[in-house]
C-alpha positions as CSV (number, residue, x, y, z in Angstrom):
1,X,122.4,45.6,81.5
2,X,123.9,49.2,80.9
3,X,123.7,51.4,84.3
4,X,121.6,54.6,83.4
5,X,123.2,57.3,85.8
6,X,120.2,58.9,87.2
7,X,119.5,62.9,86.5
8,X,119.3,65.1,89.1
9,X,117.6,68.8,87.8
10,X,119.6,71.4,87.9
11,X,117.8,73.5,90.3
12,X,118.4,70.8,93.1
13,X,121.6,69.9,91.4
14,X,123.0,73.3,92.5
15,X,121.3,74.5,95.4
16,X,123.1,76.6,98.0
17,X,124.3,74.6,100.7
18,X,125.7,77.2,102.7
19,X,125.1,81.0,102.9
20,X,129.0,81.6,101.0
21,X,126.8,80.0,98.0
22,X,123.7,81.9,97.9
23,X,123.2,83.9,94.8
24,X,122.0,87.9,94.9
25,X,121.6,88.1,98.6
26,X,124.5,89.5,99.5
27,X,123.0,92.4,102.4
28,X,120.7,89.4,104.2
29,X,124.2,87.1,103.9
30,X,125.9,90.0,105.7
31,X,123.0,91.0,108.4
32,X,122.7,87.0,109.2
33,X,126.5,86.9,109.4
34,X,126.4,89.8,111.9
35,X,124.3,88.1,113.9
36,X,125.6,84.9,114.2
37,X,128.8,87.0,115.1
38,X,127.6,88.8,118.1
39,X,125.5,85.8,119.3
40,X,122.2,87.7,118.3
41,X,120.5,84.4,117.5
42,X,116.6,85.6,117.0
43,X,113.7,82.6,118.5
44,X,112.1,83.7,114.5
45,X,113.2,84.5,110.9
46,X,110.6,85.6,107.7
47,X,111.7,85.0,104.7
48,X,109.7,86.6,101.9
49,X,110.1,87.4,97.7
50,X,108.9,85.9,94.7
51,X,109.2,82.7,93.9
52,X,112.4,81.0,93.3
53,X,114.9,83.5,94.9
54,X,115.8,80.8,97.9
55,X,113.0,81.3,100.9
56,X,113.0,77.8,101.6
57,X,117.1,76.8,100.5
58,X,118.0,79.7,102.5
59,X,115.7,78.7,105.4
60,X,117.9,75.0,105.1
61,X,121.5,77.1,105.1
62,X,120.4,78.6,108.1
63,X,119.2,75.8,110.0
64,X,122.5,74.2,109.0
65,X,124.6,77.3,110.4
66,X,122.6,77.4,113.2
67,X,123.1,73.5,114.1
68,X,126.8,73.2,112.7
69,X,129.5,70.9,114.7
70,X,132.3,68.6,114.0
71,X,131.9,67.2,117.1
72,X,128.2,67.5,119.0
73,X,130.0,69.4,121.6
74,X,131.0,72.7,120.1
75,X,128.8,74.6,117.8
76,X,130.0,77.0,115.6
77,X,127.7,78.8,113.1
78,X,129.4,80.2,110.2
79,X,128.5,81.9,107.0
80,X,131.0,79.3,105.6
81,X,132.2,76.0,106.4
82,X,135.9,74.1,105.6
83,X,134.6,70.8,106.4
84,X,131.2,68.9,106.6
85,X,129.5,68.6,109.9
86,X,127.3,65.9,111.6
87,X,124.2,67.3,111.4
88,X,124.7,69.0,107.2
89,X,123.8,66.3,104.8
90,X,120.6,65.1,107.3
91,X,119.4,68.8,107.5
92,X,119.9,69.8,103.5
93,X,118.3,66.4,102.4
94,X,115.2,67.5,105.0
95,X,115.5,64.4,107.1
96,X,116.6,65.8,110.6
97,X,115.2,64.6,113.5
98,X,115.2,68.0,115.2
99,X,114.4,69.9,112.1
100,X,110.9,69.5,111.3
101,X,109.7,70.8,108.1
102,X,105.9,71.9,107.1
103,X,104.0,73.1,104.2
104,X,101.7,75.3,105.2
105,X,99.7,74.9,102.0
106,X,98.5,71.5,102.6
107,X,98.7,71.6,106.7
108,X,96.8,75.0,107.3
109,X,94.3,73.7,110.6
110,X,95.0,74.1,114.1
111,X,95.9,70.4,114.9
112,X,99.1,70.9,112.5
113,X,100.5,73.2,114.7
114,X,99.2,71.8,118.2
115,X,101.8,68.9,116.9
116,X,104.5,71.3,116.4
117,X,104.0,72.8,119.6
118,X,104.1,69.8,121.8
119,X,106.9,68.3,119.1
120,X,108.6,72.2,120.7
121,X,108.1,70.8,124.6
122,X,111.5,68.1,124.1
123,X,114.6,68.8,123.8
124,X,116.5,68.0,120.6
125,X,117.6,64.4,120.3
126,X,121.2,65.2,118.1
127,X,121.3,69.1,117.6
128,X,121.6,72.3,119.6
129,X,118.3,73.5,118.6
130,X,115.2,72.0,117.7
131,X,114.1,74.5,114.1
132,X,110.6,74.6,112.4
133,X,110.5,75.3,108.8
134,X,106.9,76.4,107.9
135,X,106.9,77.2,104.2
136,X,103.7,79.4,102.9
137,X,103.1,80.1,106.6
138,X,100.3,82.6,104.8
139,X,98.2,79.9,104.3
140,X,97.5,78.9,107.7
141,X,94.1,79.1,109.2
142,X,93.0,82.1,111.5
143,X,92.9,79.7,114.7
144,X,96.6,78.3,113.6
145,X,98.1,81.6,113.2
146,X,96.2,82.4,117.0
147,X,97.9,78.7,118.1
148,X,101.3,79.4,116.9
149,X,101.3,82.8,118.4
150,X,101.0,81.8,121.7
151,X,104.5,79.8,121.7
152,X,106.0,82.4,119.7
153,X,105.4,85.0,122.4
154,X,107.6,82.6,125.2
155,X,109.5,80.1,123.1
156,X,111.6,77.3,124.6
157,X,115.1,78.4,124.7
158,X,116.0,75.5,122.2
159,X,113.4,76.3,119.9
160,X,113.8,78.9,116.6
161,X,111.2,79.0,113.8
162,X,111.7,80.0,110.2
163,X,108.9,81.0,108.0
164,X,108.9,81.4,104.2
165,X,105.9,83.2,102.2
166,X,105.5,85.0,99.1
167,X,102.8,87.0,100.2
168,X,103.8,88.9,104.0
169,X,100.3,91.1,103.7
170,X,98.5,88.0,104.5
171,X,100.6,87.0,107.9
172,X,98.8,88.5,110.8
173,X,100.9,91.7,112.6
174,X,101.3,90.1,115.8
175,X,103.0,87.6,114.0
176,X,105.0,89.4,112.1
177,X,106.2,91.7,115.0
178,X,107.8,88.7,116.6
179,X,110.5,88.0,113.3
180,X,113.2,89.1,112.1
181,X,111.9,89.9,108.5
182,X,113.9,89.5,105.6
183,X,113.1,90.3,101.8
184,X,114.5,88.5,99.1
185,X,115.1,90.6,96.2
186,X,114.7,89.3,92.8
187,X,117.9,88.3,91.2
188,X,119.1,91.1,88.6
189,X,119.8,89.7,85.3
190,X,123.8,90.5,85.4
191,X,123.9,87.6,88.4
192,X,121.9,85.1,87.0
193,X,123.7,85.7,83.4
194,X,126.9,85.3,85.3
195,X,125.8,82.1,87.3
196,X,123.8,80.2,84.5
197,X,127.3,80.9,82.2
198,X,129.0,78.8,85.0
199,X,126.6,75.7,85.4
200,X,126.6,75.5,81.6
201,X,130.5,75.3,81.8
202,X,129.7,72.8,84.3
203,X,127.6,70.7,82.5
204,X,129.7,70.8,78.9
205,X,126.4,72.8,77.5
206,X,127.0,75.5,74.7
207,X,125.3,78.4,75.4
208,X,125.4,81.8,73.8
209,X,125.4,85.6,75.0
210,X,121.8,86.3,73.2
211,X,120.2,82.9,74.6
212,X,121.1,83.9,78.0
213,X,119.7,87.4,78.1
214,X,117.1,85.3,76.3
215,X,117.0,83.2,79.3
216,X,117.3,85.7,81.9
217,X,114.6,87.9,81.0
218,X,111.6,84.4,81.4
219,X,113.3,84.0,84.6
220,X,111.7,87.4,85.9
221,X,114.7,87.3,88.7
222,X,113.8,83.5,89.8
223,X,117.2,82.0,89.8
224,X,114.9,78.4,90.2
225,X,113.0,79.3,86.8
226,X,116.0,80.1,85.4
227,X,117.9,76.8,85.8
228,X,114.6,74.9,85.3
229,X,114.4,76.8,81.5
230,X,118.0,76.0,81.3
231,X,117.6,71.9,81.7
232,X,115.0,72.3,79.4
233,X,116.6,74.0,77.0
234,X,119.7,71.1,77.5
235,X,117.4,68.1,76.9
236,X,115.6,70.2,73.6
237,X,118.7,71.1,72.3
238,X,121.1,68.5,72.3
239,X,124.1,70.4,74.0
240,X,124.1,73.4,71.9
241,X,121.5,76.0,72.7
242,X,120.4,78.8,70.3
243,X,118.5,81.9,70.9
244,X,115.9,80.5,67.8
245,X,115.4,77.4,69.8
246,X,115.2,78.8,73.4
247,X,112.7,81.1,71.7
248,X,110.8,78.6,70.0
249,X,110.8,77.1,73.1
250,X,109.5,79.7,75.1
251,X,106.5,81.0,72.7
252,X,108.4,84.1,72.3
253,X,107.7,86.6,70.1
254,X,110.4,88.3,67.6
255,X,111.5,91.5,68.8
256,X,111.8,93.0,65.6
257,X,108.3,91.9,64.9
258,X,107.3,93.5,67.7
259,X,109.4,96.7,66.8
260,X,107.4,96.7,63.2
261,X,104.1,96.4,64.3
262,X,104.5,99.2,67.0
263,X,105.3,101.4,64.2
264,X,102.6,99.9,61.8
265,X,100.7,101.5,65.0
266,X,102.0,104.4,65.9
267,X,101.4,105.7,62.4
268,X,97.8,104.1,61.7
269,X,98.7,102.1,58.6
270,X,95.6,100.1,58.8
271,X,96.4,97.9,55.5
272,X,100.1,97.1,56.8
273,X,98.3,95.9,60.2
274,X,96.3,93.4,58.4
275,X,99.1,91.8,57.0
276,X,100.5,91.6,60.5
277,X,97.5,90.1,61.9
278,X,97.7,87.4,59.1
279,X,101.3,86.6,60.5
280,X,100.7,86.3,64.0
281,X,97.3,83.6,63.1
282,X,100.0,82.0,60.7
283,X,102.9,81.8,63.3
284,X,100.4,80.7,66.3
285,X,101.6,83.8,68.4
286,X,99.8,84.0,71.5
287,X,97.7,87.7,71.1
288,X,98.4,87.7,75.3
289,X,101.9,87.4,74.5
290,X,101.8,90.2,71.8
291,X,100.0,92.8,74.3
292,X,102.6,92.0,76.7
293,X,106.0,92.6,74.4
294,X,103.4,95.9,73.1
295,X,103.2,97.6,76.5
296,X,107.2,96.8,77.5
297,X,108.1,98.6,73.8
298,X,104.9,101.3,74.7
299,X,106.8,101.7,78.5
300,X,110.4,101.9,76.9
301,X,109.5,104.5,74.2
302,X,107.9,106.4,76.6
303,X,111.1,106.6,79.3
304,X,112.9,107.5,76.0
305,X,110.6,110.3,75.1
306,X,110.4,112.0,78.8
307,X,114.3,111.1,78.9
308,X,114.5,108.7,81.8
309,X,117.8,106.0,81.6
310,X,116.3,102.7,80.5
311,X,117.5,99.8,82.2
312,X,116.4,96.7,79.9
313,X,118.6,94.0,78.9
314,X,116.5,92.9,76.3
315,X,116.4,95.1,73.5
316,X,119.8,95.5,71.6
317,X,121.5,98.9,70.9
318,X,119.7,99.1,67.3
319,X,116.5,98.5,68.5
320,X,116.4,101.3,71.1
321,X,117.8,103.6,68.2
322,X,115.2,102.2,66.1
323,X,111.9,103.1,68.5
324,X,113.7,106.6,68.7
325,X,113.2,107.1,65.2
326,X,109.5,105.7,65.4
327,X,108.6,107.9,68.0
328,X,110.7,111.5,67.2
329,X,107.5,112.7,66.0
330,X,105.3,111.7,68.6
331,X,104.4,113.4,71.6
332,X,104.6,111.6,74.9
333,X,100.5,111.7,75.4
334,X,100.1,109.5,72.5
335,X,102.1,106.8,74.2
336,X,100.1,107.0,77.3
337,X,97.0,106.8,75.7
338,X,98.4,104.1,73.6
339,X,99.8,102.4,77.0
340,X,95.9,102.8,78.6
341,X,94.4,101.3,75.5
342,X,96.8,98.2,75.6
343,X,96.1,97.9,79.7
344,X,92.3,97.6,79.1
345,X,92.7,95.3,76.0
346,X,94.7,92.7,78.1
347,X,92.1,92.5,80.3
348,X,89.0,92.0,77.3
349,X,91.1,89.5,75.2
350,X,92.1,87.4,78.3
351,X,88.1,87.6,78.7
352,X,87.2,86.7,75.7
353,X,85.5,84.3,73.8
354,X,88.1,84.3,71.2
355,X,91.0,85.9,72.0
356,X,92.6,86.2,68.1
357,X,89.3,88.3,67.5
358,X,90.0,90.5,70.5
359,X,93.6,91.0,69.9
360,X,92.4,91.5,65.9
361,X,90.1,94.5,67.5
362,X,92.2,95.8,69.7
363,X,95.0,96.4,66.9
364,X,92.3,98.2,65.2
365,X,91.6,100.5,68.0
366,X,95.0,101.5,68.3
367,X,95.9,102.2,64.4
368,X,92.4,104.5,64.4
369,X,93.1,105.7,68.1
370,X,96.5,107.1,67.2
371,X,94.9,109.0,64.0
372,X,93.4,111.6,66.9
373,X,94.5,114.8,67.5
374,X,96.5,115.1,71.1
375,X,94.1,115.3,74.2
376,X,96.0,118.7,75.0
377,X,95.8,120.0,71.3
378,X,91.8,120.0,71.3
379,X,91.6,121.3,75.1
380,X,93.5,124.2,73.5
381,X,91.1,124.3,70.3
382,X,88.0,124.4,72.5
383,X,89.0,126.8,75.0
384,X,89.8,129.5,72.1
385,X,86.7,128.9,70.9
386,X,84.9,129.9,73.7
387,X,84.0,133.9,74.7
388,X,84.8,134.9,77.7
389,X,81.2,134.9,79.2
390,X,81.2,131.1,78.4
391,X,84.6,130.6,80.3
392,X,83.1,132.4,82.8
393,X,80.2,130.6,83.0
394,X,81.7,127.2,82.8
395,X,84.1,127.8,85.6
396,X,81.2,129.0,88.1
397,X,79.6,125.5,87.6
398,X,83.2,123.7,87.8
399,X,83.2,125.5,91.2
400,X,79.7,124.1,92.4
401,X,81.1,121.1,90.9
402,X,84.2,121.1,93.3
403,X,82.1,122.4,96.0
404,X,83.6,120.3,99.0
405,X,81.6,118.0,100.5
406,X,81.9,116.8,104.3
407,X,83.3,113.2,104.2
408,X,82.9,112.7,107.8
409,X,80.7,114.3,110.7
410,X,83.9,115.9,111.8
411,X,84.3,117.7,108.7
412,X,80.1,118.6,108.8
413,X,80.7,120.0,111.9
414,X,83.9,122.4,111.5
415,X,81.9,123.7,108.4
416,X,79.1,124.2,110.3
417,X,81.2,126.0,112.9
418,X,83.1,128.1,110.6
419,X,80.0,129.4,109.0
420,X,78.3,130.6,112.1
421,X,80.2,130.5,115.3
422,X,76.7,130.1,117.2
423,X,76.2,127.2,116.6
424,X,79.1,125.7,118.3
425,X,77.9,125.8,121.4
426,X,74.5,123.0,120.5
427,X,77.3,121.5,118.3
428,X,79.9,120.6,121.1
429,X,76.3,119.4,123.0
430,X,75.4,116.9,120.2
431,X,76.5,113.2,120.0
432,X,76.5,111.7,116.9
433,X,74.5,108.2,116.3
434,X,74.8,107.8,112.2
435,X,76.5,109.9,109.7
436,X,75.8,109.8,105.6
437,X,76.6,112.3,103.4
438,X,72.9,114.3,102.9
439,X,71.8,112.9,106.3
440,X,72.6,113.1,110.1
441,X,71.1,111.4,113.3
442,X,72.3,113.1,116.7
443,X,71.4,112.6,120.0
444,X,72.4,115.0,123.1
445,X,72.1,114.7,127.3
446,X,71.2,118.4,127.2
447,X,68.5,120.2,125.6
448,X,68.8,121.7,122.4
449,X,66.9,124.1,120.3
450,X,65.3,122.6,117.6
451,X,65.6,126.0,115.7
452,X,69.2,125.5,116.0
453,X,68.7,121.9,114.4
454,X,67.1,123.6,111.7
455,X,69.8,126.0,110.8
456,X,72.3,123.5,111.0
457,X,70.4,121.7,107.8
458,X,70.5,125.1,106.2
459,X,73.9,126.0,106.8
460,X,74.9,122.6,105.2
461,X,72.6,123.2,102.4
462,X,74.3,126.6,101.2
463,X,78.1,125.2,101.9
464,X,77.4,122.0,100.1
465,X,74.4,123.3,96.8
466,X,72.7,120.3,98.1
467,X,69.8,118.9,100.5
468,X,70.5,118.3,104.0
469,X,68.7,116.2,106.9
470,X,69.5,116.5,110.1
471,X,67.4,113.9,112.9
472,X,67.9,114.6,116.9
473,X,66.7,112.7,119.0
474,X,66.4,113.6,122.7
475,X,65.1,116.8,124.6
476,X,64.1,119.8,123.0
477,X,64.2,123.4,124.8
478,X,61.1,124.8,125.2
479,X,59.6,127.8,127.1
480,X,59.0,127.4,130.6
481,X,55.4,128.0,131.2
482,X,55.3,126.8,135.1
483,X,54.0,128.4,138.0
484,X,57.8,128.9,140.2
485,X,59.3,131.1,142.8
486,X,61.7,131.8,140.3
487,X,58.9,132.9,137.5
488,X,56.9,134.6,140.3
489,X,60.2,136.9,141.1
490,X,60.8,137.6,137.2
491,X,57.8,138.7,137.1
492,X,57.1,140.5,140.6
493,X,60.6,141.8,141.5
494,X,59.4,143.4,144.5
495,X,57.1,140.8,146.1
496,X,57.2,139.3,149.1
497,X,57.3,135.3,150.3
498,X,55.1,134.7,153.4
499,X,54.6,131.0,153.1
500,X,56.4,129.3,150.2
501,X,55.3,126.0,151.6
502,X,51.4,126.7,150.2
503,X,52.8,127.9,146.8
């Protein structure tokens, strides 16, 4: 029996074993480096990007550099290493004793990490440190996250964690203000051109320039996905890879389709779209796929037509001259309506019922939309129209349209304030129990003047064109009716007090 020689993807095939071979990191390389050099070891690393950029390989290197020895009695971390060390091949393969890896997506509860804190309380058994790899650390529970932060705030001197997570806004801040935080970046498509040219080499795979910018562009910067479309490119192509296969592959739609129908578009030729309908049923395009390559032509013509520097790798040098000449007669608020109209529609036909119909409706929209006159040109038209007692007319309701309206009590109150200055004193009295806009509940210690509560509302009422209520609760100031010495002397200035006990 014939030996099969067992296959080993490519994107484990080739993963970084040390930091020397990481790809399109090069500033976290150098800060690690740095601190490895000085002997800044932190107790916690975050590693965050998109998928496939090296969160969790990276995490490995480093818990490699970290534990590296020839010996077991001299460490010496290193962005690099010459020769193999005890603890490599047992820490890359993830079967260290003392490096204990987790996936946070399927252990998210409390008792996950009660086991990796009193897993922390030993020593290590064969390394210098004892490290915790907690990929998706986002998806832990509440009471995890509140379990792991109490051994993150007074770690054991042995002990470092690494987290990985695509999405930091979920990671709670005391958390994250223990780490040292560093972002991936997504691969550009010069590195990964570069790299995939070289494992192709490697593997005795032809590959051309157009199926690699093919290639890079589905990889979206994810060096992973980009070696994971490149094995299956291998196996579907036999060796020899071709930008019609890769495509075909992919579900990718022709470029200079694309390119025709956005002019079919920008210049409304209804008949010539239905013929391009016809072709995308025929070809089994996918209409998401087709809003997609519309927009990233809609963005690029745009950047042309406002004269930004387009950095797309996609489109060749004919093809940017050729959505010049589409758009040289086409003002720039055309494409943004056109880009608007082609946001909403991705949203209804990935709703839809039928999504050919949809896409078949929103190519209608577009050919008719594009038939309009510019927003600008009939703002223009109207405005000349008017007389100038309309204008005037129209801009004293845009005013009381405008007219500001107090989006807090602190605001109410300044307003109030500025309006009529006495009123500040009652104001600065007043404690406020509820506040919504058209209605306010205060309370006060002192006594107030309901009067005063009164013209408060009003003063709101003329600021604002619009009703105003205005609750207190509490004392009100009266006048004081009651027999006192003090009324008595008001009164009688010149009187006299015999017995003030029988008054």
């Amino acid at each position: 029996m014939t030996d099969k020689i067992e296959h080993k993807i490519l994107a484990r095939k080739y993963r970084p074993k040390s930091f020397s071979e990481l790809v399109g990191q090069e500033s976290i390389v150098n800060t690690i480096n740095n601190s490895i050099q000085s002997n800044r070891i932190s107790q916690a690393y975050l590693f965050t990007g998109i998928r496939g950029v090296g969160k969790t390989t990276t995490a490995r290197v480093l818990a490699r550099t970290l534990n590296y020895t020839l010996d077991n009695k001299q460490y010496l971390p290193s962005i690099s290493f010459e020769k193999k060390g005890l603890n490599c091949d047992a820490i890359l393969e993830s079967r260290h004793p003392d490096v204990f890896e987790m996936d946070a997506a399927s252990n998210t509860g409390i008792d996950n990490i009660r086991e990796i804190i009193n897993f922390a309380q030993t020593r290590p058994t064969m390394a210098k440190y004892k490290i915790f790899i907690i990929d998706e650390v986002h998806m832990l529970s509440r009471q995890a996250f509140n379990g792991l932060l109490k051994i993150l705030e007074e770690p054991p001197e042995h002990v470092i964690f690494i987290f990985a997570t695509t999405e930091i806004e979920k990671i709670p801040v005391t958390i994250l203000s223990r780490c040292q935080k560093f972002n991936l970046q997504r691969i550009d498509s010069e590195t990964i051109a570069k790299y995939i040219f070289d494992v192709a080499k490697k593997e005795k795979v032809e590959i051309n320039e157009k199926s690699i910018k093919i290639l890079c562009s589905a990889s979206e910067g994810s060096m992973r996905d980009a070696l994971s479309i490149l094995d299956q490119a291998i196996s579907l192509c036999d060796g020899n890879i071709s930008e019609d296969k890769l495509s075909e592959m992919l579900n990718l739609n022709d470029i200079n389709f694309i390119l025709e129908l956005f002019e079919k578009l920008i210049w409304s030729k209804i008949d010539d779209i239905a013929k391009k309908i016809d072709h995308i049923y025929e070809n089994g395009f996918e209409p998401i796929s087709i809003i997609k390559d519309l927009s990233k032509v809609t963005h690029i013509a745009s950047l042309i037509k406002v004269k930004i520097p387009i950095q797309n790798d996609d489109l060749s040098v004919d093809q940017i001259e050729k959505i010049k000449s589409i758009i040289q007669d086409i003002d720039v608020s055309s494409l943004i309506h056109m880009w608007q109209i082609l946001l909403k529609g991705y949203h209804e036909v990935e709703d839809s019922f039928d999504s050919n119909i949809s896409l078949e409706m929103l190519l209608i929209k577009l050919c008719y939309s594009n038939q309009l006159p510019p927003i600008d040109s009939i703002i223009s038209k109207i405005e000349d129209s008017l007389t100038e007692e309309k204008k005037t007319n129209i801009l004293v309701k845009k005013t009381k349209i405008e007219a500001i309206i107090p989006e807090s009590y602190e605001e109410a109150k300044s307003m109030i304030i500025d309006n009529d200055i006495r009123l500040a004193i009652d104001l600065e009295k007043l404690e406020l129990i509820e506040y919504k806009i058209g209605h306010i509940d205060l309370t006060s210690n002192d006594l107030i003047d309901n009067d005063n509560i009164k013209l408060m509302e009003s003063t709101l009422k003329n600021i604002t064109d619009m009703e105003w209520t205005i609750n207190y609760i509490g004392e009100k100031a009266q006048k004081d009716t009651r027999i006192t010495i003090d009324n008595i002397k008001k009164h009688f200035p010149n009187a006299e007090i015999v017995n003030e006990d029988d008054i």
